[in-house]
MDTraj code that builds the backbone (N, CA, C; nanometers):
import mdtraj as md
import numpy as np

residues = "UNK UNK UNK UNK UNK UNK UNK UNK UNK UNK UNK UNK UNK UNK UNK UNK UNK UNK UNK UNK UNK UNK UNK UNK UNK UNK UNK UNK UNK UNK UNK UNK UNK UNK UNK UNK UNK UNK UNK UNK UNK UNK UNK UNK UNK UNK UNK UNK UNK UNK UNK UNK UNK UNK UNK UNK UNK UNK UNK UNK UNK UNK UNK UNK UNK UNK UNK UNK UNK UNK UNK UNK UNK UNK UNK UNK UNK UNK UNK UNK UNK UNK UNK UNK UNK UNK UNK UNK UNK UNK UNK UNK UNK UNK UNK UNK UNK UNK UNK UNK UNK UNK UNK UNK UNK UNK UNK UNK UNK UNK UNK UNK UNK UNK UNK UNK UNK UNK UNK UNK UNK UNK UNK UNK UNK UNK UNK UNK UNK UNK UNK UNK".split()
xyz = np.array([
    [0.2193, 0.8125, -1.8390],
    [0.1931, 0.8410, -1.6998],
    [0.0648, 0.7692, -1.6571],
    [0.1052, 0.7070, -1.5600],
    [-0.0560, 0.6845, -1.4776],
    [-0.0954, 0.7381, -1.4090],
    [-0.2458, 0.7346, -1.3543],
    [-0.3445, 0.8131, -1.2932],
    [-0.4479, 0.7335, -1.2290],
    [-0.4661, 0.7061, -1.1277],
    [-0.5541, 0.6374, -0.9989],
    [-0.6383, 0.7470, -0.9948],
    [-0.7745, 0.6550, -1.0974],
    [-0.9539, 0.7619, -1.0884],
    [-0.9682, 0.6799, -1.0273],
    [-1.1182, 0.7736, -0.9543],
    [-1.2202, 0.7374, -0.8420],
    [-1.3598, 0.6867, -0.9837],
    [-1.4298, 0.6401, -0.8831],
    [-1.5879, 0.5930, -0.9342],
    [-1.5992, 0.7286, -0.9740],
    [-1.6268, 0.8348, -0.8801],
    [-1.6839, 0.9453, -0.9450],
    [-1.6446, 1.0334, -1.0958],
    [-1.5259, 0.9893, -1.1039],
    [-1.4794, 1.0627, -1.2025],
    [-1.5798, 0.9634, -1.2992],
    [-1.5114, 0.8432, -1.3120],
    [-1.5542, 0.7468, -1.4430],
    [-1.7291, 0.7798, -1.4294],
    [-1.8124, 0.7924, -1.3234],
    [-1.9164, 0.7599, -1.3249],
    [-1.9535, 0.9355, -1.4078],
    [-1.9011, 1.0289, -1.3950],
    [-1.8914, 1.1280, -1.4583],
    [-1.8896, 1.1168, -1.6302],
    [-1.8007, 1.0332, -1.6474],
    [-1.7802, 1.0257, -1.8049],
    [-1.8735, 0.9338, -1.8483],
    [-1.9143, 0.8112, -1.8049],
    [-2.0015, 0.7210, -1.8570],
    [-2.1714, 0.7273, -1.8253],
    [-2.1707, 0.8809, -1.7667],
    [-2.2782, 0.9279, -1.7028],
    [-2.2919, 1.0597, -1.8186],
    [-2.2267, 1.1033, -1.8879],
    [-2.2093, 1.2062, -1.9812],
    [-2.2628, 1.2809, -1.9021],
    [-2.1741, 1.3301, -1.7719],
    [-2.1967, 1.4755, -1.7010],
    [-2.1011, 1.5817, -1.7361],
    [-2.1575, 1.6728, -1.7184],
    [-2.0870, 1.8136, -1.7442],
    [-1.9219, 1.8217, -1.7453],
    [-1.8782, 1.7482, -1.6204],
    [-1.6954, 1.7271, -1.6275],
    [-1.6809, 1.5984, -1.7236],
    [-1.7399, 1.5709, -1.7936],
    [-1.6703, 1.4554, -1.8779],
    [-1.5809, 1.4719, -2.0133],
    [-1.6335, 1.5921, -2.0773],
    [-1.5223, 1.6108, -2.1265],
    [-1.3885, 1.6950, -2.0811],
    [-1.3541, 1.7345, -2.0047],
    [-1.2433, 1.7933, -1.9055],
    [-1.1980, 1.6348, -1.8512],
    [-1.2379, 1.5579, -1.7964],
    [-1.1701, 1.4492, -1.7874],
    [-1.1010, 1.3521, -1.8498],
    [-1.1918, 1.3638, -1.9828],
    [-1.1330, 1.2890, -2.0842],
    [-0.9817, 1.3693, -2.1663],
    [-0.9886, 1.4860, -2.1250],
    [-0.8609, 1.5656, -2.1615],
    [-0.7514, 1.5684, -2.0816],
    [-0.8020, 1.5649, -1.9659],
    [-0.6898, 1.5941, -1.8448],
    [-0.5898, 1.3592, -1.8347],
    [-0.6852, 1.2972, -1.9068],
    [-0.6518, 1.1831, -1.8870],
    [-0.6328, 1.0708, -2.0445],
    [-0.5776, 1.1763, -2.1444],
    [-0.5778, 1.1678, -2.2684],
    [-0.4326, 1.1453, -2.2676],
    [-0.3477, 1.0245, -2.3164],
    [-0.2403, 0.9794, -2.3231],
    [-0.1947, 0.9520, -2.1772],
    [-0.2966, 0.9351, -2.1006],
    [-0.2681, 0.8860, -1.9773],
    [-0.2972, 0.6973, -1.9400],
    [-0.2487, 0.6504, -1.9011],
    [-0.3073, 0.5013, -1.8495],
    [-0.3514, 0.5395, -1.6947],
    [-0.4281, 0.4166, -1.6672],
    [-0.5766, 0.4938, -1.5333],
    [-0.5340, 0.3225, -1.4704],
    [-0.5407, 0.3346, -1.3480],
    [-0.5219, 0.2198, -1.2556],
    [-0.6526, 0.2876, -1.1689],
    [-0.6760, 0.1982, -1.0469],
    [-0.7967, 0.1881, -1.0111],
    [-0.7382, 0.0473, -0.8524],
    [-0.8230, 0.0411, -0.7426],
    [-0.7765, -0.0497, -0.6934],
    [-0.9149, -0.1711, -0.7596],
    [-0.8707, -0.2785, -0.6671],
    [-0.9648, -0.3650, -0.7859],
    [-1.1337, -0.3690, -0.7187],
    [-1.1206, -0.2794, -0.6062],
    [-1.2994, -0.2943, -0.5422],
    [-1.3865, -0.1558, -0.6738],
    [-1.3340, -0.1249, -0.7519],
    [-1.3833, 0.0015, -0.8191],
    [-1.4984, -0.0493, -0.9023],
    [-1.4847, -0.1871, -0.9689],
    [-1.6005, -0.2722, -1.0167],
    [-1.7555, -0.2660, -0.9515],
    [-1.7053, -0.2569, -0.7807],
    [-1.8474, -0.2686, -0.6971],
    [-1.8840, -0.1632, -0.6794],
    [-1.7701, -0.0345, -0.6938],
    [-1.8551, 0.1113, -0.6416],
    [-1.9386, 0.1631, -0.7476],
    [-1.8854, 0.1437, -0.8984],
    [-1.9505, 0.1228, -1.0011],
    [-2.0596, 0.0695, -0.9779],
    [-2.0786, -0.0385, -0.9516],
    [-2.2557, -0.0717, -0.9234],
    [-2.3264, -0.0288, -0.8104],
    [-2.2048, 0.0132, -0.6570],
    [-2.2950, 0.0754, -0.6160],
    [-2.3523, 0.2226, -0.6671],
    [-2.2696, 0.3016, -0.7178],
    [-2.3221, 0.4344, -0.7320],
    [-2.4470, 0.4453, -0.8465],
    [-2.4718, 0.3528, -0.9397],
    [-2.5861, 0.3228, -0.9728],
    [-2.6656, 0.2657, -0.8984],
    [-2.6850, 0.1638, -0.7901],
    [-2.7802, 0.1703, -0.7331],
    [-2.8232, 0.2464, -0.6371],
    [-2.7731, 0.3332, -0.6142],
    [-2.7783, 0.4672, -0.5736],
    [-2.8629, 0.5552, -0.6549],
    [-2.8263, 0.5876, -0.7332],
    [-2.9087, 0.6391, -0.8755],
    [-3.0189, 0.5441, -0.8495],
    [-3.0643, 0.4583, -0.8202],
    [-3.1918, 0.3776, -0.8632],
    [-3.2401, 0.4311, -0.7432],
    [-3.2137, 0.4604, -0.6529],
    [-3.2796, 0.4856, -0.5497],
    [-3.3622, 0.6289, -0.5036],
    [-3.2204, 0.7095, -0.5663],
    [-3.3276, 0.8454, -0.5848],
    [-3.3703, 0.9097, -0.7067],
    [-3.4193, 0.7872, -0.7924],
    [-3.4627, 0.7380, -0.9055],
    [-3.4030, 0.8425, -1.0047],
    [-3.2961, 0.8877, -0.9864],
    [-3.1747, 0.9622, -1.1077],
    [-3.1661, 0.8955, -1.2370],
    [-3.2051, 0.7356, -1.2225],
    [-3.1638, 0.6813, -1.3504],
    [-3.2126, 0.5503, -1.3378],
    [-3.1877, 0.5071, -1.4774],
    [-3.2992, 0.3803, -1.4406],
    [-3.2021, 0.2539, -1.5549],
    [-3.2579, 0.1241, -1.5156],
    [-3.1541, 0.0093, -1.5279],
    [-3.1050, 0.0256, -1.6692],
    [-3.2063, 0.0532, -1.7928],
    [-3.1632, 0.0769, -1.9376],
    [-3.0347, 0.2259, -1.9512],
    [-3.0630, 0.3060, -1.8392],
    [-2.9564, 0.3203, -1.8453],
    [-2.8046, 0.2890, -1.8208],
    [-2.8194, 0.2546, -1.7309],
    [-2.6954, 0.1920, -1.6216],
    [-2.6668, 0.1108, -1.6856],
    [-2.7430, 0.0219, -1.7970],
    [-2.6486, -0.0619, -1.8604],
    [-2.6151, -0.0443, -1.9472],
    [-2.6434, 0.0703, -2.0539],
    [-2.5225, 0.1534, -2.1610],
    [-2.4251, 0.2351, -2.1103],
    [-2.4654, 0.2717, -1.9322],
    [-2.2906, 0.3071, -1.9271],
    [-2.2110, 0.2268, -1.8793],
    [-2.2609, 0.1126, -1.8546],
    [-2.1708, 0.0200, -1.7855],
    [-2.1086, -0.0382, -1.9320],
    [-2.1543, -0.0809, -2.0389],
    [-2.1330, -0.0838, -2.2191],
    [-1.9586, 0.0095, -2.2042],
    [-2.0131, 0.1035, -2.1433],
    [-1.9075, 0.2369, -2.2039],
    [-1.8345, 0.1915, -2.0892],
    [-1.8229, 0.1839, -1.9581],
    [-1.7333, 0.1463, -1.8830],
    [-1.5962, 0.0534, -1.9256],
    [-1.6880, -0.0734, -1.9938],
    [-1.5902, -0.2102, -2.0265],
    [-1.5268, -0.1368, -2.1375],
    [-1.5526, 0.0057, -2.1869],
    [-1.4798, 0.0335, -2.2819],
    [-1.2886, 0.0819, -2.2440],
    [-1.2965, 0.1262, -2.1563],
    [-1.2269, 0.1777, -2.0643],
    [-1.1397, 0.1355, -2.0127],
    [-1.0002, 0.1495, -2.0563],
    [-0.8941, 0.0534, -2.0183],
    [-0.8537, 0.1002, -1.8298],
    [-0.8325, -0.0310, -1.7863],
    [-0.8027, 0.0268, -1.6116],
    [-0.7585, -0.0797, -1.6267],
    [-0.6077, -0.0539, -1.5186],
    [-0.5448, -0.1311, -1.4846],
    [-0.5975, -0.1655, -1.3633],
    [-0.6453, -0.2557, -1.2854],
    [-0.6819, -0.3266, -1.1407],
    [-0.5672, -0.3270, -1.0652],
    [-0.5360, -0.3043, -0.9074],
    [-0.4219, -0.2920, -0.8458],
    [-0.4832, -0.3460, -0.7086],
    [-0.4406, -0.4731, -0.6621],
    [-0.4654, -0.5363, -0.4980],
    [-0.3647, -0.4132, -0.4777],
    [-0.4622, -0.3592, -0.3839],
    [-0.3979, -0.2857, -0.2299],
    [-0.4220, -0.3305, -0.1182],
    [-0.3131, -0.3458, -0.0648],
    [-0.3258, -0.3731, 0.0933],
    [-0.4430, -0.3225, 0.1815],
    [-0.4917, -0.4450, 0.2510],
    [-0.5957, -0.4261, 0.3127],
    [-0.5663, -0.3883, 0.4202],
    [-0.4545, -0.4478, 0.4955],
    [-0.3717, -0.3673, 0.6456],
    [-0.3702, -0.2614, 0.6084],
    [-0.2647, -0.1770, 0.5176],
    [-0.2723, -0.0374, 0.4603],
    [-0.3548, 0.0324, 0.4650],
    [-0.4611, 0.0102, 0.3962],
    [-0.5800, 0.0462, 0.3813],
    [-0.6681, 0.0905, 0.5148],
    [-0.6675, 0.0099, 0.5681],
    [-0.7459, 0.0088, 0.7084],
    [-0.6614, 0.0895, 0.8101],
    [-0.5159, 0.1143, 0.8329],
    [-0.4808, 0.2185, 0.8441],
    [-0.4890, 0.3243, 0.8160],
    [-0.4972, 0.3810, 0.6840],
    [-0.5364, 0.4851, 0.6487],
    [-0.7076, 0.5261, 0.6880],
    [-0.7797, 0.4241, 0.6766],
    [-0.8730, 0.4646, 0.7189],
    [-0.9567, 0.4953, 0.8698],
    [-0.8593, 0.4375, 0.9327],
    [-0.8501, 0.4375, 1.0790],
    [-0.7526, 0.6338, 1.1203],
    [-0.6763, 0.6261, 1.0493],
    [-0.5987, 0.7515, 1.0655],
    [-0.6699, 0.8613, 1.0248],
    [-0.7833, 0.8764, 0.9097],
    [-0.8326, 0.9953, 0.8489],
    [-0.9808, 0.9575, 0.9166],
    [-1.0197, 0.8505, 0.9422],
    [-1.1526, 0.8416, 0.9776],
    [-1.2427, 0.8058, 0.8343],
    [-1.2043, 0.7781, 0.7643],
    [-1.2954, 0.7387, 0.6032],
    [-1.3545, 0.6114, 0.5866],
    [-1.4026, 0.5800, 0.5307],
    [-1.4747, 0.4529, 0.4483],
    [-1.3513, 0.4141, 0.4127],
    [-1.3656, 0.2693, 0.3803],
    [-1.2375, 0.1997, 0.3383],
    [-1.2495, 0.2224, 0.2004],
    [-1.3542, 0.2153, 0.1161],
    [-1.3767, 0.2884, 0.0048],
    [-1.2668, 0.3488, -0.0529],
    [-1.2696, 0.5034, 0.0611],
    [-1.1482, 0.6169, -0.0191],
    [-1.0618, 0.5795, 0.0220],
    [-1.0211, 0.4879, 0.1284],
    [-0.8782, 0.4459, 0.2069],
    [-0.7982, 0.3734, 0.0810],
    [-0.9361, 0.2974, 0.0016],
    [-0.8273, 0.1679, -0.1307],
    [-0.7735, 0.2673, -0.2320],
    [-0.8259, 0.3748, -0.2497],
    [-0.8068, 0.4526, -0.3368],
    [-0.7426, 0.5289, -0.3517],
    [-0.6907, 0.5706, -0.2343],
    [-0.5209, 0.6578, -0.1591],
    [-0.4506, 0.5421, -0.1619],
    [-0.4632, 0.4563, -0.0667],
    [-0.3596, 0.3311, -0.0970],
    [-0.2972, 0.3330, -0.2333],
    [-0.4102, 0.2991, -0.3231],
    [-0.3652, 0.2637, -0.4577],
    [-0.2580, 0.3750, -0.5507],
    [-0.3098, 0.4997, -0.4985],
    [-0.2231, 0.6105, -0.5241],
    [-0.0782, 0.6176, -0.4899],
    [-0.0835, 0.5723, -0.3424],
    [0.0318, 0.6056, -0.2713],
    [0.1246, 0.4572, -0.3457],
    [0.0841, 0.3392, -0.3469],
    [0.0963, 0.2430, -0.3755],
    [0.1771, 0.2183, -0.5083],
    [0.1177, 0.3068, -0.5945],
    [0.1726, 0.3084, -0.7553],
    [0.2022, 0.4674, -0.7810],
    [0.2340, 0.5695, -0.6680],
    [0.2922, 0.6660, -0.7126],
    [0.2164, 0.7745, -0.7964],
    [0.0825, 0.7906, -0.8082],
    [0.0229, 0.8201, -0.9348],
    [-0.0302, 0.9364, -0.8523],
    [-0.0740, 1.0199, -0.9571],
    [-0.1797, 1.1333, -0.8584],
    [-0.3214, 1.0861, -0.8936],
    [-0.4018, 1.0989, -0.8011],
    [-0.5541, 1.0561, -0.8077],
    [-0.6523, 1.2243, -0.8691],
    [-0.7565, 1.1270, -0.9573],
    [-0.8659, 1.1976, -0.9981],
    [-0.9786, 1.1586, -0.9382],
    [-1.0009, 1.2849, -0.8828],
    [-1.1823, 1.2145, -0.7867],
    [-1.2357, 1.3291, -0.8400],
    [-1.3669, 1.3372, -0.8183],
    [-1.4428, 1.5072, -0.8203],
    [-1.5008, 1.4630, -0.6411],
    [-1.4449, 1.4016, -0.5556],
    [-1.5297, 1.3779, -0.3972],
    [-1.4142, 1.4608, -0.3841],
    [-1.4881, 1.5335, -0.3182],
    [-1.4053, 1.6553, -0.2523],
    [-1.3859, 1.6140, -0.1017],
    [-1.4531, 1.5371, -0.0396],
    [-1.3824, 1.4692, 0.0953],
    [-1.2558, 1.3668, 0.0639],
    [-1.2676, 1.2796, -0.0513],
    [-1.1358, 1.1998, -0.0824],
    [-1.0458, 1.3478, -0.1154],
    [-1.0632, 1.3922, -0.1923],
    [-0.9647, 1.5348, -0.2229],
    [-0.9030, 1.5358, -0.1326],
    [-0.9454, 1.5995, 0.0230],
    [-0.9227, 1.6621, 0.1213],
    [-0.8012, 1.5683, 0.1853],
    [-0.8856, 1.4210, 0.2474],
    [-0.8395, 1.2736, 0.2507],
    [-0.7114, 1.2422, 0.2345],
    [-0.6888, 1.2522, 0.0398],
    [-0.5748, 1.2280, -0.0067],
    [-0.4653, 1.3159, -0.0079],
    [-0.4846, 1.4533, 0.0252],
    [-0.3913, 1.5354, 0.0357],
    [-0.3069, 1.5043, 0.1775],
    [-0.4033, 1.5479, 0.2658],
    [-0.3619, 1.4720, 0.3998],
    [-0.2776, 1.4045, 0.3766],
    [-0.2811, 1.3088, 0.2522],
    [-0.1978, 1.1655, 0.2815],
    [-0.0441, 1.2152, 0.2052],
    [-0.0427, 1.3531, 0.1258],
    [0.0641, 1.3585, 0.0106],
    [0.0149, 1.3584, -0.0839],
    [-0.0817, 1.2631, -0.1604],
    [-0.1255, 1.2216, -0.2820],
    [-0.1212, 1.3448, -0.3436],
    [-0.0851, 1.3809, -0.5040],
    [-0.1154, 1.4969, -0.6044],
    [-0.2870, 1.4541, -0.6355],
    [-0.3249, 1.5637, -0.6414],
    [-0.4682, 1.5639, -0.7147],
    [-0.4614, 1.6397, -0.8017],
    [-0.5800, 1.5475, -0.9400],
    [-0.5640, 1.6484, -1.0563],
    [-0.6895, 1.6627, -1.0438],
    [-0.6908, 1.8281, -1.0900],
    [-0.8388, 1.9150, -1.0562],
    [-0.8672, 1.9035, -1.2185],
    [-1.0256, 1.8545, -1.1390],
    [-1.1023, 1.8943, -1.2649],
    [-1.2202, 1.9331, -1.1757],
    [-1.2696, 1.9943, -1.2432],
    [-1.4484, 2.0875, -1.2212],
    [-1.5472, 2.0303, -1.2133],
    [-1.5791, 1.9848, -1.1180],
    [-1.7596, 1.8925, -1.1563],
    [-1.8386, 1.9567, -1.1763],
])
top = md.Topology()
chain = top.add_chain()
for i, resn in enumerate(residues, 1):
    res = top.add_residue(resn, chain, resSeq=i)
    for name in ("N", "CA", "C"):
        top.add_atom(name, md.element.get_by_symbol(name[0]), res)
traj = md.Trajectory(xyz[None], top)
């Protein structure tokens, strides 16, 4: 089965936060797709972290180490699509690629953003709960 994670989840596990092991269970004999902008939210949400100095570059680059560990399939989603959806819910195109990608390949999405949650239901998407 596949499963379309968000940054937050992965940034959860390669962040060794509290839901990381619940994620790594709920997505254990699972394959993980992703649309292919997930590379940049990854760096943004660390530089984010740099900003409200949560973490600092020696870190960010042993989880980014653990990231490349991490098999993801990359998926072009439609950018028309996309921008529909995000025009329809009002979101960042961000969570728009990330429902796309769901709706796109059928998969249920893992976020711990509880506004994509909300977002993707709206749209149909299954969400698998895990606990942040």
């Amino acid at each position: 089965m596949y499963v379309t994670i968000d940054t937050s989840a992965l940034i959860a596990v390669i962040g060794n936060e509290k839901s990381r092991q619940t994620i790594i269970e709920v997505t254990t004999g699972c394959s993980l797709c992703a649309p292919s902008s997930l590379h940049w939210e990854i760096g943004n949400a660390f530089s984010a972290m740099f900003k409200r100095k949560s973490s600092n570059i020696e870190l960010a680059k042993m989880a980014l180490a653990a990231y490349r560990e991490i098999p993801v399939k990359f998926i072009d989603v439609s950018l028309e699509q996309a921008l529909e959806i995000s025009h329809a819910l009002n979101i960042y195109a961000y969570d728009a690629y990330l429902i796309q990608c769901a709706q796109q390949t059928s998969t249920p999405l893992l976020t711990l953003d509880r506004g994509l949650k909300i977002a993707a239901e709206k749209m149909g998407i299954h969400i698998l709960e895990v606990e942040s």
